[in-house]
N, C-alpha and C positions, 0 to 999 in steps of 0.2 A: 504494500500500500504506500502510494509514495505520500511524501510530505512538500508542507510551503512554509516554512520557517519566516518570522518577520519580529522588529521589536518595536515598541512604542515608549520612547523617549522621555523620563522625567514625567512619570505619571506613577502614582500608587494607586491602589486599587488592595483593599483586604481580601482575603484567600475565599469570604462568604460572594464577595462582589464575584472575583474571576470565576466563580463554579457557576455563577446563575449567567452572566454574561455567555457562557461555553454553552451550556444549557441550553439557553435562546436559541442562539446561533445556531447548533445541533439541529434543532424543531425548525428553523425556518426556512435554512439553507439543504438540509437532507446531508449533509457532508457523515462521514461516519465518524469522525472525532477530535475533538477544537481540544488544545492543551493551552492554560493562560498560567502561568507563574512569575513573579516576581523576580529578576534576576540576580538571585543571591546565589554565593557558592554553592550550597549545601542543594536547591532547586536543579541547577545543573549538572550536579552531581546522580540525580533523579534522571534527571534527562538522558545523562548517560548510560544510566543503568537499561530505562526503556527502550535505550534505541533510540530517541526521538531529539539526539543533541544534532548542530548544525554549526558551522562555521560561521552564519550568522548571528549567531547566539551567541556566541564566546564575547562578545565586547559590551555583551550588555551589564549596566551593572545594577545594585542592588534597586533604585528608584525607577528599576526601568520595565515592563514588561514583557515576558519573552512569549510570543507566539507563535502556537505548531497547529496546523490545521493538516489534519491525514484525511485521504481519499485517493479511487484510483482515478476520478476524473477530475480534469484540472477546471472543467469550468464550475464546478463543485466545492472545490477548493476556495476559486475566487470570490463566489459569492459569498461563501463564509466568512472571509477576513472581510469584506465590504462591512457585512454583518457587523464584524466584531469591533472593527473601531465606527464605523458609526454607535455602537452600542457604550462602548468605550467612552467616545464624545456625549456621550446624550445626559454628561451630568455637569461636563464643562459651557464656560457661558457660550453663546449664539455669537457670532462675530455681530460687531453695529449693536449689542443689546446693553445697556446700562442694568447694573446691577450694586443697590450701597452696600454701604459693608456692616448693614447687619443682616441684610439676603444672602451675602456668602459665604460660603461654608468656612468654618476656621482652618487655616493650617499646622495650625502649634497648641500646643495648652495654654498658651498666653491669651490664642486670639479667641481660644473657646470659653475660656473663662472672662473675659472682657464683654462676650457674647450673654454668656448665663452665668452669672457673678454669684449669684444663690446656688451654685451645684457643689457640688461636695463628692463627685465619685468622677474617674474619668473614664472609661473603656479605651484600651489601646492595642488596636488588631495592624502592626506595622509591621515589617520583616525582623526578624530574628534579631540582626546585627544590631538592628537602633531600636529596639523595644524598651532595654533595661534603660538606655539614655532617658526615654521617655518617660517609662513611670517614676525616674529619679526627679524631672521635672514637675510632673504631677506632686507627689508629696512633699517637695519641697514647698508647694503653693497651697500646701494643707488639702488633698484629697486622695480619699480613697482611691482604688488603684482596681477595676477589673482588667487585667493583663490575656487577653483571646490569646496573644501571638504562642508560637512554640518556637523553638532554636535558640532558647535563650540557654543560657548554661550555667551549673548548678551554682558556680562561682557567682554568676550574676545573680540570680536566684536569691543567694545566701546575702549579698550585699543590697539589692532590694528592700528585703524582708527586717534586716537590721536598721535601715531607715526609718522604715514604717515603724515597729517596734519603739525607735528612740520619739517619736511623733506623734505614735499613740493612733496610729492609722492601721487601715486593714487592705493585704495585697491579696487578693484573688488569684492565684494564678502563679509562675506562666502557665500556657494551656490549660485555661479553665473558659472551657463552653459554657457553662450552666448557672444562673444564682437569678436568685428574684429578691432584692432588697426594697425594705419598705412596696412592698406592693408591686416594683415592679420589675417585670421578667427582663432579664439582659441575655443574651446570646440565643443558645437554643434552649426556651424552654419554654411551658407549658402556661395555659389561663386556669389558675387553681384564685381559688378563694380566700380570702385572708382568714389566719385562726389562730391557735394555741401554739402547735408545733412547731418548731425549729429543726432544721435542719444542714446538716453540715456533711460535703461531702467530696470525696478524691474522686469521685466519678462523673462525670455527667448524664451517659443516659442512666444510671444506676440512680444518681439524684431527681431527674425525669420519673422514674417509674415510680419508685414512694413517692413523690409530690400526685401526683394523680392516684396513685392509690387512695392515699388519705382520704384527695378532694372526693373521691369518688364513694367514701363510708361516711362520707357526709361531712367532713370536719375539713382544717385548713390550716393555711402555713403562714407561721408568722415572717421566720426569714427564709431561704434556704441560702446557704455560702459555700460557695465552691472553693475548694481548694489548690487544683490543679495536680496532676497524677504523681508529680515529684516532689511534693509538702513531708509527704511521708515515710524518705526515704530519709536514713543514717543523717545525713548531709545538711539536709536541713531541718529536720528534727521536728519537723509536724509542725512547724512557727504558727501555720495559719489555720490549721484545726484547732490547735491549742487557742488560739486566739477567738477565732468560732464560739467556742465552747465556753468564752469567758464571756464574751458578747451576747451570747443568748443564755448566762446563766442570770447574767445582768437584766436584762429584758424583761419587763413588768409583762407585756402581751404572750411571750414565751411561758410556757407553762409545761411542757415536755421538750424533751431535745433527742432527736435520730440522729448517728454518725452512719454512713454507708462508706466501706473505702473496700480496694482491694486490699491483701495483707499489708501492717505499714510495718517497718524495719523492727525487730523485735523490740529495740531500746524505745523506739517511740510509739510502740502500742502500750507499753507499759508506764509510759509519761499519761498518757489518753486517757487508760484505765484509773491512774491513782487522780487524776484531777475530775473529771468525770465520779469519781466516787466522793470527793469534797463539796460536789455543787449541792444543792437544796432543792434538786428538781429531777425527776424519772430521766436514766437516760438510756435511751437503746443503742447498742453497739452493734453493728454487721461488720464486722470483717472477713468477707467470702472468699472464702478456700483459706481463712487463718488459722493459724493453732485457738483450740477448743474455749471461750473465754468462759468462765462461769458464773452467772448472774448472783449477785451478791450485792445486799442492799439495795440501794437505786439505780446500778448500775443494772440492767435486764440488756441478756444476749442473744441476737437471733442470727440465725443462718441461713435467710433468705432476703430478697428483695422486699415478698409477699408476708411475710414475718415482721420483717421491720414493721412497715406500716403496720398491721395488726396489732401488734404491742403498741405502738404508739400513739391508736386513734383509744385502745381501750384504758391507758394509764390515763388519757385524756379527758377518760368518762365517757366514753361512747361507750353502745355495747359490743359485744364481742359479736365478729364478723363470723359469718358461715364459715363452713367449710365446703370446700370442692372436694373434697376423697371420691364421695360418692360419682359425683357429675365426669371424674378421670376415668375412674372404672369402668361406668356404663362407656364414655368414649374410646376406651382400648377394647373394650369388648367387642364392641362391635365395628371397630377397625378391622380385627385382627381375624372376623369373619371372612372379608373377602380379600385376605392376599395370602400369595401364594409362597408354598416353604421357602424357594429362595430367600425371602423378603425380610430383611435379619436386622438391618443398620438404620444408624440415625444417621439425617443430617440435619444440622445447623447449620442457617445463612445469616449470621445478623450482621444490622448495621451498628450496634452497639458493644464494644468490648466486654464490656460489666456482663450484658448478657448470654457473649458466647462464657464466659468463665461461668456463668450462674449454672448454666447447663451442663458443662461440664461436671461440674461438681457436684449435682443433685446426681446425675448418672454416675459418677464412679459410687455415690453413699449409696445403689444397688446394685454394684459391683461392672457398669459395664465401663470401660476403659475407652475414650475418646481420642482420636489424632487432632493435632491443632495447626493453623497458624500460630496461634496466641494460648500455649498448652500449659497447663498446670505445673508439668514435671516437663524439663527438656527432652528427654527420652521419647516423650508423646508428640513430640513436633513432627508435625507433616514433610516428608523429603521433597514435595512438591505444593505449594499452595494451592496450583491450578490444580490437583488431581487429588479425587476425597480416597481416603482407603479405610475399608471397616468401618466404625461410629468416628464421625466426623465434625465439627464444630467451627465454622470459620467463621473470623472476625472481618469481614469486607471493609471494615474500616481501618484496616492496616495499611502502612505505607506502602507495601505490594500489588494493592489495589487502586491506593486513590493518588499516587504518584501521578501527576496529568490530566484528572480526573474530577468529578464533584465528587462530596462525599455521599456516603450510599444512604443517606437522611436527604441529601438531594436528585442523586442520580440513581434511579433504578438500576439503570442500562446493564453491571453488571451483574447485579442479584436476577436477575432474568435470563442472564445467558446461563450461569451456574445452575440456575434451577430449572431448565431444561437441558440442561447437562445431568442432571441427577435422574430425570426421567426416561433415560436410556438407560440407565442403569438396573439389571434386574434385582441386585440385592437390598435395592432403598426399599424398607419397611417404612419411612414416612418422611418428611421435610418438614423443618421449622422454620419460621418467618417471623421475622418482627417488623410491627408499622408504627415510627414515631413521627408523631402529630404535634404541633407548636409552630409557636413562632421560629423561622428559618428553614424549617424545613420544608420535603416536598408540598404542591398548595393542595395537589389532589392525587396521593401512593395509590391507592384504589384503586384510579383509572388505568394506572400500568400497570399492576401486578394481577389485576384480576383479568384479564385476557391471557396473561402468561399462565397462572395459575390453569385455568380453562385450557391451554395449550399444554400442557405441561401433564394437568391427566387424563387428555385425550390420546397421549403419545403411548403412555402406558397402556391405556385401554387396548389400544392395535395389538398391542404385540401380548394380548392376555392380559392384565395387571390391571388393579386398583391401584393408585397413589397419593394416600390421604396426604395432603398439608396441612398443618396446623400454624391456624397464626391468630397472636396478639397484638394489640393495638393500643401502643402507649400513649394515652393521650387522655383529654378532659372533655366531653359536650360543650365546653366554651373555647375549645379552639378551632382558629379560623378553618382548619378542615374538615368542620362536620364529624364527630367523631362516629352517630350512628350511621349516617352514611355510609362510611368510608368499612364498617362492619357489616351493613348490611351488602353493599357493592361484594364482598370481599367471599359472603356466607352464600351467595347469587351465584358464584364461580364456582363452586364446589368447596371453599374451605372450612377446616374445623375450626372453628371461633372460643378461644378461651380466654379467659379474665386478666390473665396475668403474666408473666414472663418465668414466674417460678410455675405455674399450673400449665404453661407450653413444653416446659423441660421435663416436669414430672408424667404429663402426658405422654409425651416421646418415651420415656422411662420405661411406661409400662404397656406402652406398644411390643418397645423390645424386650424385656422382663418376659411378655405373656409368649412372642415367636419362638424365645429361649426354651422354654417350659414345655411348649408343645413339641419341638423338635425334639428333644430331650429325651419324651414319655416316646416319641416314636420312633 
């Protein structure tokens, strides 16, 4: 497939802009794949690995953006870059158009705070290299710090974080997608209801899926605070959980506090635990796939997504939520009716890491053992991303995927070819999906996935086969995608519709648990 390489000059664009811009482009032009990146080392570096670097590229540099537009026909090509820098232009002024300067957009935190002199937080989605510079600027000017970008380095990180601390400020981040402060959502997240709970979290969709839990047993969030995937590692010593956790012990409207993380470095789960056990308020602990913590005092441990919230809506005084046991049972039961003995393996397609690990690890707790991109134990790692083997569990939202790419909360494109890639497969017993709903993400997952899903166990049907999918849909009836829509669209295609992202993994569970048993007796 050849390519058209091109750069645009002295222009940023955040990584949420270049994925919808590509996106567009994609839908309008028919081209088969627009790559937009910033051109920083570390991008090129990407681009090398794809295939997709050019001697046009190499002089770009970090404020500039590099452009790769693949197709094998070049008038395809060209209307997609038309596409993309008019799309590009469509936020810069009109030549001849007047515009004062408080219509335009700031370029600094000087010119934004000069803009909204009352703001107190800044979000900063800039390339890697100049990220730290900026939030140093921001807290020097007294605000909080949401920090999107990633390629910051733990050095930075560590130096940031001590700022803020001396300041008395709170750094979100780096890469931290997710927080809704005072009411409201920043990055990708969800329309939940304001309420008691607090919540702090190393994860973003993992912090997505309790926040709609909650809103969805009727209750709601006072903060949620993101912390960014590296808070919790040796290095930096959980600065900003720890911090979290002082901030919503503080908090008059907080009234319970959820932590969700993946494991954090042993010395700083143990920091977490003994300060968490000093506050004056219920706290629930998930650290999924962590060593066992035991609930003691106020401190209550759960080991699920689905868990958290539960513990957290009923410390709240809500009452205690159902259970699904039942509603799994009858659905492997009668899955497991019409497929055929080959039909043995899981797979996992998510766009959420938190959630390929949730699954994992509900599947090894009945003994089946997963391959990964993003595997519990190295030994479990997949020799090939592109290719599932046995119970399988990919993270689409790995850099092996979205290298060039929107992420897969924007771009179906890849979770559709995989998943009619599974559907030739005679030993898939069933596939998992996850649909997140919110703000940034896709405006309508439904419409693609439920034609593919529809394709997907038509193809099995040919060749003999049933191919249940199961999929959940993280999200709230108050965000902009319709959430029953986007369920009923979903259950119209053939798919099996569950509650939650722990009752999708546990489902799959005992899909293959019941295959296991049967083949077993015969």
């Amino acid at each position: 497939m050849a390519i058209q390489p091109s750069v645009k000059a002295n222009l940023y664009k955040d990584s949420v802009s270049l994925m919808r811009i590509s996106q567009i482009a994609i839908a309008r032009s028919g081209v088969q794949r627009v790559t937009l990146l910033m051109g920083t080392r570390s991008n090129k570096e990407f681009l090398q690995q794809a295939g997709l670097m050019s001697p046009v590229l190499e002089s770009a540099k970090p404020g500039d953006i590099m452009i790769v537009v693949q197709d094998d026909t070049s008038e395809k090509r060209e209307a997609a870059e038309r596409e993309i820098h008019s799309l590009i232009a469509g936020d810069e002024p009109k030549a001849g158009a007047t515009e004062s300067a408080m219509d335009a957009p700031p370029r600094s935190i000087a010119g934004g705070i000069a803009i909204a002199g009352h703001a107190d937080l800044a979000l900063i989605s800039v390339p890697g290299p100049y990220a730290a510079a900026e939030a140093l600027k921001a807290l020097r000017r007294g605000l909080n710090v949401l920090l999107f970008s990633d390629n910051v380095t733990i050095e930075q990180e560590q130096a940031i974080k001590r700022v803020a601390a001396q300041k008395g400020l709170l750094v979100m981040g780096p890469d931290c997608g997710t927080a809704i402060i005072n009411g409201v959502p920043l990055g990708f997240a969800n329309v939940v209801r304001r309420g008691v709970i607090g919540l702090v979290g190393a994860s973003g969709t993992g912090l997505q899926e309790v926040m709609c839990q909650i809103h969805r047993h009727g209750l709601g969030v006072s903060q949620a605070i993101g912390t960014g995937s590296h808070d919790v590692s040796s290095r930096v010593g959980g600065t900003t959980m720890l911090q979290g956790l002082a901030l919503l012990a503080a908090d008059e409207q907080t009234k319970v506090i959820a932590i969700v993380s993946k494991p954090p470095a042993p010395d700083v789960q143990q920091r977490v635990i003994e300060q968490a056990s000093m506050i004056g308020k219920p706290v629930v602990l998930c650290f999924l796939g962590g060593e066992v913590v035991a609930s003691t005092g106020n401190v209550h441990r759960a080991s699920s997504l689905e868990e958290t919230a539960k513990q957290a809506v009923c410390l709240a005084g809500a009452q205690q939520p159902g259970s699904d046991e039942k509603a799994i049972e009858e659905l492997a039961s009668r899955v497991c009716r019409s497929l055929a003995p080959s039909q043995r393996y899981l797979r996992g397609l998510y766009s959420g890491g938190t959630f390929c690990s949730e699954a994992q690890i509900v599947w090894l707790e009945a003994g089946i053992r997963a391959r990964s991109n993003a595997p519990l134990a190295d030994a479990d790692r997949l020799a090939d991303p592109e290719d599932s083997y046995g119970h399988t569990a990919i993270d689409l939202g790995s850099d092996e995927f979205t290298v060039g790419r929107p992420h897969p909360m924007i771009d179906y494109g890849v979770r559709v070819d995989r998943l009619l890639k599974e559907a030739n497969d005679p030993t898939v017993a069933c596939v998992v999906l996850d649909v997140v709903l919110g703000y940034g993400s896709h405006a309508n997952p439904a419409e693609i996935l439920a034609p593919a899903i529809r394709q997907a166990k038509a193809t099995a049907k040919a060749k003999g086969r049933e191919l249940p999918v199961i999929c959940f849909v993280c999200g709230t009836a108050d965000d902009p995608q319709s959430f029953e829509t986007q369920k009923t669209m979903l259950a119209a295609a053939g798919a099996e519709l569950v509650g939650s992202s722990t009752a999708a993994a546990r489902s799959a569970q005992a899909i293959a648990s019941r295959m296991a048993a049967s083949q077993a007796v015969a």
